[in-house]
PDB file of N, CA, C and O in Angstrom:
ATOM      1  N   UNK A   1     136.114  43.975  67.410  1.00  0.00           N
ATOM      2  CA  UNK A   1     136.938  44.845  68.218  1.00  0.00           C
ATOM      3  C   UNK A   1     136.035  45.554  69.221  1.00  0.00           C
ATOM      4  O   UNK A   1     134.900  45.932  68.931  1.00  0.00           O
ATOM      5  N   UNK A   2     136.594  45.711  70.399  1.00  0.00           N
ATOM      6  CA  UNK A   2     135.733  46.384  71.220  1.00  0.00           C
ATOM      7  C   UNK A   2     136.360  47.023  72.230  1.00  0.00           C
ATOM      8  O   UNK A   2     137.381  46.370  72.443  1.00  0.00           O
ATOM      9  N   UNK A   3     136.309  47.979  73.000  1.00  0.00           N
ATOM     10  CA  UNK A   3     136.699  49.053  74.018  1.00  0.00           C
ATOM     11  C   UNK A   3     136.435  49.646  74.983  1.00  0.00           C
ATOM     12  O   UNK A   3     135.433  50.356  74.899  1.00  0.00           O
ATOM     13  N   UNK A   4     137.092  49.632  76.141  1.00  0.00           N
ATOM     14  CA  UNK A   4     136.393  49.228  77.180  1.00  0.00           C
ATOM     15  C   UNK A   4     135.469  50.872  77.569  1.00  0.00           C
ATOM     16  O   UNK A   4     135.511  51.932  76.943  1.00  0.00           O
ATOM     17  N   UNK A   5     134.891  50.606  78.503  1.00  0.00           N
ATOM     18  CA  UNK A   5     134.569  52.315  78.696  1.00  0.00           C
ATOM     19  C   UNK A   5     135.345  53.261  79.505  1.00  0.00           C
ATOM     20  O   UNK A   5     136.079  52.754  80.353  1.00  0.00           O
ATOM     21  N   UNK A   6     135.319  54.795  79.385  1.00  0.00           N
ATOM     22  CA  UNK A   6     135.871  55.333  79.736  1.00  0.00           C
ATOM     23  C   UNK A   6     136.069  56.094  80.868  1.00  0.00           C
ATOM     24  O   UNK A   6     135.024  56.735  80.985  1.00  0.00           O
ATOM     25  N   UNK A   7     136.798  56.384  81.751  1.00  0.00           N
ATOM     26  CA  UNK A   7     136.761  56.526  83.061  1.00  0.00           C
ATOM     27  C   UNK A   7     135.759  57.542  83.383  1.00  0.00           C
ATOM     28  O   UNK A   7     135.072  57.380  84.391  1.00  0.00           O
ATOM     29  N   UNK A   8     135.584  58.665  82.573  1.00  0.00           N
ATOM     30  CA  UNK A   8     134.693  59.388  82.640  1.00  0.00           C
ATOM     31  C   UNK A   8     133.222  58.648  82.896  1.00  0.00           C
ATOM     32  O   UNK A   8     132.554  59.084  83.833  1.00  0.00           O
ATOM     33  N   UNK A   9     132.871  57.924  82.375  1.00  0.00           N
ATOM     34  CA  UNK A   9     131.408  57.077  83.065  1.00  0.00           C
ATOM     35  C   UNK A   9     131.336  56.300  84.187  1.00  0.00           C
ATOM     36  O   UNK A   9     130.354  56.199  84.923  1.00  0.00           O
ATOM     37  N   UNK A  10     132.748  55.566  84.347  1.00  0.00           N
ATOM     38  CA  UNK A  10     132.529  55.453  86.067  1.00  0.00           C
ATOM     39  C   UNK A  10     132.888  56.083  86.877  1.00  0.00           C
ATOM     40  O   UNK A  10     133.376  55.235  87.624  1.00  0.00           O
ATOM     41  N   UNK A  11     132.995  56.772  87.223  1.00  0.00           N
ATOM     42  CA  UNK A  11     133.219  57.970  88.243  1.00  0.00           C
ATOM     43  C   UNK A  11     131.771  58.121  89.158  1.00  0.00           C
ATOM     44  O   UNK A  11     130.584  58.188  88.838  1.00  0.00           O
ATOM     45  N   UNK A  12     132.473  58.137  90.410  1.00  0.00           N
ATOM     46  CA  UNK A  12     131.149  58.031  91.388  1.00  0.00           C
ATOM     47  C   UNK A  12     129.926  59.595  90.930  1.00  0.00           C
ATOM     48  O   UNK A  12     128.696  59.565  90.894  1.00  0.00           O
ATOM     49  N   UNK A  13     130.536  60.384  90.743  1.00  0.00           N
ATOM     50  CA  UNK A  13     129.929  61.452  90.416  1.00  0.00           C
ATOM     51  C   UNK A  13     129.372  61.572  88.988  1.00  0.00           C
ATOM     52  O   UNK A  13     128.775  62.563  88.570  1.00  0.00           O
ATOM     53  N   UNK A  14     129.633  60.448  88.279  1.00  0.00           N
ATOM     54  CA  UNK A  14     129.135  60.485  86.967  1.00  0.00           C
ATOM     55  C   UNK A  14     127.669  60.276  86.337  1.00  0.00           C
ATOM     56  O   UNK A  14     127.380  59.080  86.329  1.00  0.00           O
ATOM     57  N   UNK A  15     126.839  60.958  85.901  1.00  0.00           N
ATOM     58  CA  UNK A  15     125.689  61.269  85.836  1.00  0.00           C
ATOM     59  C   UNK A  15     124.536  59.897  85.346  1.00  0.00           C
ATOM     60  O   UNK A  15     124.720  59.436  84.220  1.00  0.00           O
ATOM     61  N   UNK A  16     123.331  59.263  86.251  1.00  0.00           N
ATOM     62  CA  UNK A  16     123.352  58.085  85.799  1.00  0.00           C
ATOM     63  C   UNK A  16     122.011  58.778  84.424  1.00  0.00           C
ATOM     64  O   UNK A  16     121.271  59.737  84.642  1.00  0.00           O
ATOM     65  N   UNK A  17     122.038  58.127  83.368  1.00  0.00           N
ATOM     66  CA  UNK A  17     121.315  58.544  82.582  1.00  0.00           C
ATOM     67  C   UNK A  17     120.220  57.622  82.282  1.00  0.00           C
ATOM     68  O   UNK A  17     120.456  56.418  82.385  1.00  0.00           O
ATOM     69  N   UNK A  18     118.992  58.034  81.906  1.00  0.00           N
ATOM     70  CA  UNK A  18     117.929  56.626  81.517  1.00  0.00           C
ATOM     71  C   UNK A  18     117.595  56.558  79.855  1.00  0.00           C
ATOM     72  O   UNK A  18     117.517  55.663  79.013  1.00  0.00           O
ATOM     73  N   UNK A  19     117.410  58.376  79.885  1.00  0.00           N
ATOM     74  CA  UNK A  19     117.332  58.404  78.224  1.00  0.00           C
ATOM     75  C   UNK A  19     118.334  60.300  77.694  1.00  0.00           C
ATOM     76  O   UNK A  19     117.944  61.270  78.345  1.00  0.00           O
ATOM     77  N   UNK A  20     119.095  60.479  76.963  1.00  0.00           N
ATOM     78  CA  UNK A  20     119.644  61.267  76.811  1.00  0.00           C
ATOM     79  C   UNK A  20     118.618  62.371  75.538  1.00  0.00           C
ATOM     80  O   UNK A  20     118.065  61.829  74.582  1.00  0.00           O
ATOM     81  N   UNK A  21     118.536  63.783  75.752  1.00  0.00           N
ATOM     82  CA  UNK A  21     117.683  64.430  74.855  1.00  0.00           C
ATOM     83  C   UNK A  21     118.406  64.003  73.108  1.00  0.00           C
ATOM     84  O   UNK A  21     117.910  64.217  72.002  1.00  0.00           O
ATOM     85  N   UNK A  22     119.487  63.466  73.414  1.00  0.00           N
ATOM     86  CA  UNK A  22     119.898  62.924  71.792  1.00  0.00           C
ATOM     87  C   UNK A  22     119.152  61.945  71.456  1.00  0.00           C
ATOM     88  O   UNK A  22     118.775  62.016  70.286  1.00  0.00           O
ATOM     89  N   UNK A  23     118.737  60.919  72.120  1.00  0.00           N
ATOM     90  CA  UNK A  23     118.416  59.217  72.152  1.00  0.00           C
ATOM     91  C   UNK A  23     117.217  59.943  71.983  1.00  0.00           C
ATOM     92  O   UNK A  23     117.474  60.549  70.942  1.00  0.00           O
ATOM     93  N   UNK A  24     116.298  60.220  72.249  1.00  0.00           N
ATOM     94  CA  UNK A  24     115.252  61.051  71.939  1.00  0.00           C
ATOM     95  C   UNK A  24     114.745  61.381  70.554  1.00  0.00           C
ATOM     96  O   UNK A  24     113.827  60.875  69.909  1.00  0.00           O
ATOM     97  N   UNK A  25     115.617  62.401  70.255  1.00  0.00           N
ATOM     98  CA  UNK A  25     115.309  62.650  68.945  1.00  0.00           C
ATOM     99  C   UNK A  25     115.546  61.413  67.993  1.00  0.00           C
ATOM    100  O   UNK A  25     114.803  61.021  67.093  1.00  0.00           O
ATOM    101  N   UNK A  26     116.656  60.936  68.367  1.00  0.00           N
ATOM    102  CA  UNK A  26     117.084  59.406  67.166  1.00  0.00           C
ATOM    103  C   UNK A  26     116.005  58.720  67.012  1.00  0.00           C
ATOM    104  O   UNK A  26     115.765  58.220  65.913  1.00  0.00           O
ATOM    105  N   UNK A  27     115.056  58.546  68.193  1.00  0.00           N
ATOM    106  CA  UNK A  27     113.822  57.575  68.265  1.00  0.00           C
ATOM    107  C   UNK A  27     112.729  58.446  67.223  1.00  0.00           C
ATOM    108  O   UNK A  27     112.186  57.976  66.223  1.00  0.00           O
ATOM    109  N   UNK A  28     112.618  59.457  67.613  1.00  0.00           N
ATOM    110  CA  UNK A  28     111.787  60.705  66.855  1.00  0.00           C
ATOM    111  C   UNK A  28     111.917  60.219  65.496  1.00  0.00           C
ATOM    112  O   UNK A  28     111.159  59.477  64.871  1.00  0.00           O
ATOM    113  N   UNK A  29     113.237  60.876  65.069  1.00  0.00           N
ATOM    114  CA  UNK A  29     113.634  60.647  63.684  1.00  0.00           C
ATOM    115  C   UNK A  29     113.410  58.989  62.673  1.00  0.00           C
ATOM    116  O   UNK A  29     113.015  58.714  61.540  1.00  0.00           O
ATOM    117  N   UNK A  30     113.888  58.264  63.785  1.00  0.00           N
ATOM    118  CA  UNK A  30     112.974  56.599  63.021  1.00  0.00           C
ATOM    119  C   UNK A  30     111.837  56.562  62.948  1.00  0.00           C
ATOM    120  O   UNK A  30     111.290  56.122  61.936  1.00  0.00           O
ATOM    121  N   UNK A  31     111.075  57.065  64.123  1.00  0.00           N
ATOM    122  CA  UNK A  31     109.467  56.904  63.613  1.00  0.00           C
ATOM    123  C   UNK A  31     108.701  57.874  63.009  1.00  0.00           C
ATOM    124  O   UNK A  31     107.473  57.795  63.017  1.00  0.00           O
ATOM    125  N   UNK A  32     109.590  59.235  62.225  1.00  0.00           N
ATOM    126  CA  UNK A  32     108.667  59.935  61.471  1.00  0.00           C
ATOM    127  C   UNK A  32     109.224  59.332  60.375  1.00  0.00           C
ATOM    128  O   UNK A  32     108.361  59.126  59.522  1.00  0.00           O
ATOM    129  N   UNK A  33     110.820  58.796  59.904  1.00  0.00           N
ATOM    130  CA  UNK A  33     110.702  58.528  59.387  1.00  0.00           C
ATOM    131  C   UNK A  33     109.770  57.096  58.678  1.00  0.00           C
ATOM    132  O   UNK A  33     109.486  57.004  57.484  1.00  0.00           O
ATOM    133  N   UNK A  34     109.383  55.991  59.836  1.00  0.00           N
ATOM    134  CA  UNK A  34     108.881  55.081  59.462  1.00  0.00           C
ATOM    135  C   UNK A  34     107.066  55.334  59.115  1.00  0.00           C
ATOM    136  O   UNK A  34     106.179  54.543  58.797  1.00  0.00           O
ATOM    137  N   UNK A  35     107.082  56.858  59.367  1.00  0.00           N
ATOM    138  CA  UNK A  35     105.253  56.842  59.416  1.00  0.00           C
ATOM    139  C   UNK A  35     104.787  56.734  60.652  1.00  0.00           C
ATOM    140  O   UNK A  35     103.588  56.963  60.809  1.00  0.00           O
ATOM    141  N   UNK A  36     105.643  56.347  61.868  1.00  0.00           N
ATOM    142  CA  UNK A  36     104.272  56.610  62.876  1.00  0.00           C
ATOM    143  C   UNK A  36     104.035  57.535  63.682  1.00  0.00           C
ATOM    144  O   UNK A  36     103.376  57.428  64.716  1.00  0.00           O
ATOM    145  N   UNK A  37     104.690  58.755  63.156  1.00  0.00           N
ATOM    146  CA  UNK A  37     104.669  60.131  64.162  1.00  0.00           C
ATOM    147  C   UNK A  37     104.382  61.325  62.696  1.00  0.00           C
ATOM    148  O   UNK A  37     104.619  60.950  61.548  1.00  0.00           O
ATOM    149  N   UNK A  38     104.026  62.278  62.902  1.00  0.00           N
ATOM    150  CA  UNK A  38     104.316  63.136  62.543  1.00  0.00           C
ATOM    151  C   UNK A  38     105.714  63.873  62.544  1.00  0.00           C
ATOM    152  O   UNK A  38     106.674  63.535  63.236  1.00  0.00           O
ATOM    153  N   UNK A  39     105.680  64.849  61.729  1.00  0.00           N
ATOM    154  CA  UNK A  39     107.215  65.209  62.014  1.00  0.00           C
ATOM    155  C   UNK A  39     107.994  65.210  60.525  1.00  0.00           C
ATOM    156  O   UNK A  39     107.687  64.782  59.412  1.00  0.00           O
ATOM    157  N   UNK A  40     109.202  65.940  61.099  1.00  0.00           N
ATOM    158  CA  UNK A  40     110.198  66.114  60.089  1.00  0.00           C
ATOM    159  C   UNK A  40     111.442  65.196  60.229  1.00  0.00           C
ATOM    160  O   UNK A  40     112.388  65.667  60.860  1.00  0.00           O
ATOM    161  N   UNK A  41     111.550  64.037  59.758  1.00  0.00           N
ATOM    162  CA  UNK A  41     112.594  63.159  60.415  1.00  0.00           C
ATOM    163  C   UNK A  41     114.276  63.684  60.136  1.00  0.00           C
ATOM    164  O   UNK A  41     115.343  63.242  60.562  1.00  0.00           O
ATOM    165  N   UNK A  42     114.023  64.545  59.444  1.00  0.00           N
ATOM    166  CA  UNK A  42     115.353  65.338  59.107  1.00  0.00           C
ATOM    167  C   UNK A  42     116.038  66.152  60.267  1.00  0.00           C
ATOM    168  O   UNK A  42     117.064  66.297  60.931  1.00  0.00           O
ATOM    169  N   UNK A  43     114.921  66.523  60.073  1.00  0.00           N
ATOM    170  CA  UNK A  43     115.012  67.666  61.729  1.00  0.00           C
ATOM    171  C   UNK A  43     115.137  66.920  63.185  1.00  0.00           C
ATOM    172  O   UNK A  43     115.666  67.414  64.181  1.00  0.00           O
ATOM    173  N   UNK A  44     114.714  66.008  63.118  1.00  0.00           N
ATOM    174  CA  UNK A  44     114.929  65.554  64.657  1.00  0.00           C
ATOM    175  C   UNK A  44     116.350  64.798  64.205  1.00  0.00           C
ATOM    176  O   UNK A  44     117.279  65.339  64.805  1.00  0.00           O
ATOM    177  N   UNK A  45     116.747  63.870  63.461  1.00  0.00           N
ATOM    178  CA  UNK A  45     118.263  63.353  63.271  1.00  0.00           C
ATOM    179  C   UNK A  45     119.123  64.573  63.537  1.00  0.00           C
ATOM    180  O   UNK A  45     120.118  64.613  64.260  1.00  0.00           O
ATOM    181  N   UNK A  46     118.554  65.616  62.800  1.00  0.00           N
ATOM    182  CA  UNK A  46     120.090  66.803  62.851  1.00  0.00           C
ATOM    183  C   UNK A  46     119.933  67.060  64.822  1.00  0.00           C
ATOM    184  O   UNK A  46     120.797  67.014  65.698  1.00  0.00           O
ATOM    185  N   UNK A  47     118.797  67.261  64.875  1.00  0.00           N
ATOM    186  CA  UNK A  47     118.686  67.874  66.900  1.00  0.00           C
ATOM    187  C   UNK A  47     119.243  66.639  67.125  1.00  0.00           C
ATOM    188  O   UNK A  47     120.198  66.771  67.890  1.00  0.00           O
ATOM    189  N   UNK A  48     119.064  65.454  66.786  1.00  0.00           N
ATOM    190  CA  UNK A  48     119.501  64.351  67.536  1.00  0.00           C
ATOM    191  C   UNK A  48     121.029  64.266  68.115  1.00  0.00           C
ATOM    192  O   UNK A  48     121.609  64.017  69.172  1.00  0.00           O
ATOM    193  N   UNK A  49     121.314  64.625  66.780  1.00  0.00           N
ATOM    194  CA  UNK A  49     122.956  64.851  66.357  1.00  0.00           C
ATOM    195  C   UNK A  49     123.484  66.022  67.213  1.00  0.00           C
ATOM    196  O   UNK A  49     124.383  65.862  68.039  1.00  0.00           O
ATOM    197  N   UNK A  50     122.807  67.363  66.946  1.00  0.00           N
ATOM    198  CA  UNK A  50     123.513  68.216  67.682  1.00  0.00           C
ATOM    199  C   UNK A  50     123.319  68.150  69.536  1.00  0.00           C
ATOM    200  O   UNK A  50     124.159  68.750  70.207  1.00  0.00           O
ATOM    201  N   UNK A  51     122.363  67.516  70.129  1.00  0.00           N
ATOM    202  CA  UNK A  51     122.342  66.905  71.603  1.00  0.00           C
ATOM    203  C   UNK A  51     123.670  65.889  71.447  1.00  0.00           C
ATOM    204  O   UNK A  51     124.644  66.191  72.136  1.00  0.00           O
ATOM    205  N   UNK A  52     123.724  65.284  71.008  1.00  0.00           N
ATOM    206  CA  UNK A  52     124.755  64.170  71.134  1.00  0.00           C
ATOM    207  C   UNK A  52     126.593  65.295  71.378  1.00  0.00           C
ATOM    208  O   UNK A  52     127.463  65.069  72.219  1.00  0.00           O
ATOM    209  N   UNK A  53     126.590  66.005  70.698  1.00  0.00           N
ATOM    210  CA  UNK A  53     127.652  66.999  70.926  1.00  0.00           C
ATOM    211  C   UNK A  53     127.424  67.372  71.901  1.00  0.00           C
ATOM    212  O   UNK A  53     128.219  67.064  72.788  1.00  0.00           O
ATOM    213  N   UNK A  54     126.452  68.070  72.199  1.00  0.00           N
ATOM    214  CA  UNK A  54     126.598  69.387  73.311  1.00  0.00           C
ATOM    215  C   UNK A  54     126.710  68.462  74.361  1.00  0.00           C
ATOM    216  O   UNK A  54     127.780  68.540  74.964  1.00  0.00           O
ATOM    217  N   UNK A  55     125.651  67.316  74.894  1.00  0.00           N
ATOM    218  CA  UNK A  55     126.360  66.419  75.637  1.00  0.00           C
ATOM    219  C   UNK A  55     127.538  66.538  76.548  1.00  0.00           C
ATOM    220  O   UNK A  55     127.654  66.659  77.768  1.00  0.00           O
ATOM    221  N   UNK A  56     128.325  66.465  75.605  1.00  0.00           N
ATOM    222  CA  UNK A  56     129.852  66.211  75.712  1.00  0.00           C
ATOM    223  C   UNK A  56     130.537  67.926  75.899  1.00  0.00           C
ATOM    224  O   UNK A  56     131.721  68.141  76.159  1.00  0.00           O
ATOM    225  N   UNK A  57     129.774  68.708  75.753  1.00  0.00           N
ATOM    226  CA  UNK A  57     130.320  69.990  75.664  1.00  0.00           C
ATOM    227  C   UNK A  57     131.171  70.307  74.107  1.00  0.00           C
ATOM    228  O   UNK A  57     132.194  70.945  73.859  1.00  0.00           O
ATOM    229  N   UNK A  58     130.475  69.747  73.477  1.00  0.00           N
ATOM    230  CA  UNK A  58     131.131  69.850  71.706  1.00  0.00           C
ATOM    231  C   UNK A  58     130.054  70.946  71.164  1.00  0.00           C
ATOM    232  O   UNK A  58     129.099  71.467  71.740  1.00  0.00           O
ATOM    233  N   UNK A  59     130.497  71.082  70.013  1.00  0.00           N
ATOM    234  CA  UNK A  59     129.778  71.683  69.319  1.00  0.00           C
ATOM    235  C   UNK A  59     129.920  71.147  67.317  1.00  0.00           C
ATOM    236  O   UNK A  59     130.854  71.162  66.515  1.00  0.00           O
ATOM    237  N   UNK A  60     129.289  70.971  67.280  1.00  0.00           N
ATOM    238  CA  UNK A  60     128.490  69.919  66.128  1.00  0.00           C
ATOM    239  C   UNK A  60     128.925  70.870  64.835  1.00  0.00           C
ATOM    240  O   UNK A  60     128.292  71.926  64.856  1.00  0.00           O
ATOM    241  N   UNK A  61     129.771  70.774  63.803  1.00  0.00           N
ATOM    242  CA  UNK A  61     129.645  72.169  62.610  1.00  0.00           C
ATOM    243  C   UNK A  61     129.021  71.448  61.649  1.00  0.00           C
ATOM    244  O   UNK A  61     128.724  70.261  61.514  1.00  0.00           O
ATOM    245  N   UNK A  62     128.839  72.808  60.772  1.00  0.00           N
ATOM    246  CA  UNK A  62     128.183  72.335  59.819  1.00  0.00           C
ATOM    247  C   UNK A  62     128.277  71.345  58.326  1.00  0.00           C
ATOM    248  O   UNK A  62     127.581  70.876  57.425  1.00  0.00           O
ATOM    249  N   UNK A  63     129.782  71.442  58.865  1.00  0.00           N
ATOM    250  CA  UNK A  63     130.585  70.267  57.606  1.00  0.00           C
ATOM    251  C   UNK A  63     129.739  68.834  57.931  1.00  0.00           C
ATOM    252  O   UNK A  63     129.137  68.156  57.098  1.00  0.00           O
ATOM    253  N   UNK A  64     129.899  68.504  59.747  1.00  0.00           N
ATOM    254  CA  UNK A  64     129.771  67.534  59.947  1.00  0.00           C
ATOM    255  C   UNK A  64     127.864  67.016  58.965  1.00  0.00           C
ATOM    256  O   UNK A  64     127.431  66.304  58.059  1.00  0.00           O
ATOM    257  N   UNK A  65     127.502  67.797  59.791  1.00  0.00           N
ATOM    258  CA  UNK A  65     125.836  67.562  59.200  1.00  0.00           C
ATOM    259  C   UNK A  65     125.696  67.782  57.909  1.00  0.00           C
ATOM    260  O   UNK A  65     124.633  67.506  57.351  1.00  0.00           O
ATOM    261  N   UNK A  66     126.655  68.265  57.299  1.00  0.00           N
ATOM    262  CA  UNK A  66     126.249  68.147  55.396  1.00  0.00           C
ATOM    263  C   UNK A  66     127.067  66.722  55.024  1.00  0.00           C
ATOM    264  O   UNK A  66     126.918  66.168  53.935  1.00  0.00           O
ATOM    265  N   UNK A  67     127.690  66.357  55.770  1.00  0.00           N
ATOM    266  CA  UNK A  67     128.194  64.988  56.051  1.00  0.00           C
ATOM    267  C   UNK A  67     127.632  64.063  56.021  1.00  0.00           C
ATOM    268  O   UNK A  67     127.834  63.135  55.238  1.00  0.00           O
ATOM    269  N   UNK A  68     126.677  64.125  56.999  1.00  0.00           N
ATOM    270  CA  UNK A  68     125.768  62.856  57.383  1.00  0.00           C
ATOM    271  C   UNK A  68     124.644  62.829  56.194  1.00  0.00           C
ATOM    272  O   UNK A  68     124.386  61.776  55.611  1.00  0.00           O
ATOM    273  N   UNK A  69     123.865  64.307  55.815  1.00  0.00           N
ATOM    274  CA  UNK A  69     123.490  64.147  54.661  1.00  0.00           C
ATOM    275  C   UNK A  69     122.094  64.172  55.092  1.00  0.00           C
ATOM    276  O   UNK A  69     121.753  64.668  56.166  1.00  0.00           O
ATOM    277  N   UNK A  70     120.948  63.414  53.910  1.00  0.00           N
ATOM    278  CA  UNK A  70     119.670  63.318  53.977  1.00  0.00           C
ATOM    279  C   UNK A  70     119.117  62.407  54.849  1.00  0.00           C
ATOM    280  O   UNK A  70     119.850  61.421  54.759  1.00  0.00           O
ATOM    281  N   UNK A  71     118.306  62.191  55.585  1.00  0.00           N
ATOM    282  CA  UNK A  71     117.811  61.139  56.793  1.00  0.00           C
ATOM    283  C   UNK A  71     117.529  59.794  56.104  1.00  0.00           C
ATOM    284  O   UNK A  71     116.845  59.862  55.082  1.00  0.00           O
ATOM    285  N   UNK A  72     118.026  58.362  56.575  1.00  0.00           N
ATOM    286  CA  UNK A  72     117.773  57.557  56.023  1.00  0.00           C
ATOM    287  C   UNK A  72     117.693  56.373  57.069  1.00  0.00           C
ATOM    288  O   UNK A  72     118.394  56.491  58.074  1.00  0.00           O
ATOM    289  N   UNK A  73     117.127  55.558  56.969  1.00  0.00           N
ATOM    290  CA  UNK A  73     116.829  54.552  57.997  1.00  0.00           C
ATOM    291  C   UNK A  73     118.331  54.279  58.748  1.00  0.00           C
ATOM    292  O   UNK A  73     118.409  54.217  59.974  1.00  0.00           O
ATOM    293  N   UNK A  74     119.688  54.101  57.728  1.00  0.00           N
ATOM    294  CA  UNK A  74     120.252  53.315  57.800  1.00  0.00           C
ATOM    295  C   UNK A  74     121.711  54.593  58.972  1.00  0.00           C
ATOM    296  O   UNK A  74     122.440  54.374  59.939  1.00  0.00           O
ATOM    297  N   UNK A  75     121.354  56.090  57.884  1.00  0.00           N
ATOM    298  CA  UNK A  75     121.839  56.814  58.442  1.00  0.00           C
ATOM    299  C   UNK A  75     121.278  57.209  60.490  1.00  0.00           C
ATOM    300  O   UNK A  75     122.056  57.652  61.335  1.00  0.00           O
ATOM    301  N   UNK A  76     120.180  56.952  60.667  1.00  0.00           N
ATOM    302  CA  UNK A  76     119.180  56.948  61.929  1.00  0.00           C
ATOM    303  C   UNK A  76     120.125  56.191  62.742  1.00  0.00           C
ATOM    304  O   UNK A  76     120.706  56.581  63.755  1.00  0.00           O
ATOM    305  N   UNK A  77     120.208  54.960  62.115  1.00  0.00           N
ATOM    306  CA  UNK A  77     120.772  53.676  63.099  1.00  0.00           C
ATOM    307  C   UNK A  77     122.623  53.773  63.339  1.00  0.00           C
ATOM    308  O   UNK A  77     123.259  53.177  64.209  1.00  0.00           O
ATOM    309  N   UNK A  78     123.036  54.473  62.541  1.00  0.00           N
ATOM    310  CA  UNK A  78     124.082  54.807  62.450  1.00  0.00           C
ATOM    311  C   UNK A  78     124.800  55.454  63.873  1.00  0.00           C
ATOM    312  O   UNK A  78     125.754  55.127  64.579  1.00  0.00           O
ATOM    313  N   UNK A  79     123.659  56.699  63.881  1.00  0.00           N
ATOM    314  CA  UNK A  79     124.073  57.875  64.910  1.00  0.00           C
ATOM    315  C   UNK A  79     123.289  57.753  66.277  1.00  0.00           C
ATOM    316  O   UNK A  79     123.434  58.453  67.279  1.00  0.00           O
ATOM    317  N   UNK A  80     122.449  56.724  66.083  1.00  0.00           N
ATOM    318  CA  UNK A  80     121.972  56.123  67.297  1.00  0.00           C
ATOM    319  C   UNK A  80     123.152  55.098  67.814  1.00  0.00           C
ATOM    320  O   UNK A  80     122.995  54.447  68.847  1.00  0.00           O
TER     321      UNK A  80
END
């Protein structure tokens, strides 16, 4: 199943992006978790997560993130 995108991204005025401060942390969070950074990979998934809201002008609660839970490779790839 798949869907097309939403008018909001093509819009001439619509912001072109290369890397978003969410996509960021997601990368963060795989490679502390994989060992090749330092770091708290917990902590950058949750920032990852809460950029990905604000983004959008959301705001991220805290149900959601006791939701997602403890950082896990599989959870990383998930929210990426």
């Amino acid at each position: 199943v798949s869907s097309n995108i939403g008018s909001y991204f093509i819009q001439q005025t619509a912001p072109e992006v290369l890397m978003t401060f969410a996509e960021l942390n997601l990368i963060l969070a795989e490679a502390a978790q994989d060992g090749d950074i330092s770091g708290n990979a917990q902590t950058y998934l949750e920032r990852g997560i809460t950029a990905s809201f604000e983004q959008y002008g959301l705001k991220v609660s805290d149900t959601y993130l006791k939701t997602v839970g403890a950082v896990s490779k599989d959870k990383i790839m998930e929210q990426k």
